[in-house]
C-alpha positions as CSV (number, residue, x, y, z in Angstrom):
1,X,0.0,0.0,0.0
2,X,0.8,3.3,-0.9
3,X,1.4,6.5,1.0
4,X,-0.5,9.6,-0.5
5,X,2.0,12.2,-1.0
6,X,0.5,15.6,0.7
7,X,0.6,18.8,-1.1
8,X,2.0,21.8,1.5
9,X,1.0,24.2,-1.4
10,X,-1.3,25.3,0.9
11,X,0.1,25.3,3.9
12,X,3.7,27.1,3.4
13,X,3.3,30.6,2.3
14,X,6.2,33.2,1.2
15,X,4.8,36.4,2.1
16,X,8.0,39.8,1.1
17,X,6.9,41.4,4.3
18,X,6.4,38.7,6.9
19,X,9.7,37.1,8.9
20,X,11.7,38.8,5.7
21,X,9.8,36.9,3.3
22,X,10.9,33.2,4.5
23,X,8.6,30.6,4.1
24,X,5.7,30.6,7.2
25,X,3.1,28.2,8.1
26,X,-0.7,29.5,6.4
27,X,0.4,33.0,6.4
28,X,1.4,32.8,10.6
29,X,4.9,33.9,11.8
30,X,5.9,30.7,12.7
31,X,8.7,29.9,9.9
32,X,9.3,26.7,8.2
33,X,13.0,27.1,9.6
34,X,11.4,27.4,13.4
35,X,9.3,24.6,13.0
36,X,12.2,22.1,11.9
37,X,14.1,23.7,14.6
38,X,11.5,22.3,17.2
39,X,11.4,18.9,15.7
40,X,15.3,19.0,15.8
41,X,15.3,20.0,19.5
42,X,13.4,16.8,20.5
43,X,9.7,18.7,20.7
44,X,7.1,16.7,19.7
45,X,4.5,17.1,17.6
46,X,2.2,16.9,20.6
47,X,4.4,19.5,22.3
48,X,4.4,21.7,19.4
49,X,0.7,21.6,19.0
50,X,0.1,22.2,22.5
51,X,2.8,25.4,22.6
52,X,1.1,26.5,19.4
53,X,-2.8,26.5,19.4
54,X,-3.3,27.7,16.1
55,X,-0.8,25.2,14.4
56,X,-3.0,21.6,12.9
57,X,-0.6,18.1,13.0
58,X,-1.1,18.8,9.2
59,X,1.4,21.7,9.4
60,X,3.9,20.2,10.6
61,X,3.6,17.4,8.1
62,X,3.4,20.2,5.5
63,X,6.9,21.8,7.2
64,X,8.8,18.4,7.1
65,X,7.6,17.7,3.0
66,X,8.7,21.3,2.1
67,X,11.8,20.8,3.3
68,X,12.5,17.5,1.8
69,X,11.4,18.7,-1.5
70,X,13.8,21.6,-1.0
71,X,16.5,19.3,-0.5
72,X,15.8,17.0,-3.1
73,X,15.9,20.2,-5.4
74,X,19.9,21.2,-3.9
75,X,22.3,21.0,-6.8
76,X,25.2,18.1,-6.1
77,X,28.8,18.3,-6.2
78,X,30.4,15.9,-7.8
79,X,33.2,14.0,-6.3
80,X,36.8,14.9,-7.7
């Protein structure tokens, strides 16, 4: 069986004047960047959700496929 693959198209946004146009969850001012930073600290999803009322499990989801598409999209260098 199959995962569906979400879309985050409508859940990252990339507003010029908001957090100096880096990408932010539904047009809040909670970055992309902050919200991998919580994962990486050892938060948990139930810890972030609780911290942040207005964030949806869905968002962080959203947060963790952006930045693997982002990374799949980073040029290589090839070995010399």
């Amino acid at each position: 069986m199959y995962a569906v693959r979400m879309t985050y198209v409508d859940r990252i946004t990339i507003e010029p004047g908001k957090r100096g146009g880096k990408p932010c969850i539904r047009g809040l001012r909670i970055t992309v960047y902050d919200m991998l930073d919580y994962l990486a600290s050892g938060m948990t999803e139930q810890q972030i959700l609780h911290d942040f009322p207005d964030l949806e499990a869905a968002d962080i989801r959203a947060c963790l496929q952006f930045a693997a598409d982002r990374e799949r999209r980073l040029v290589s260098i090839p070995p010399e």
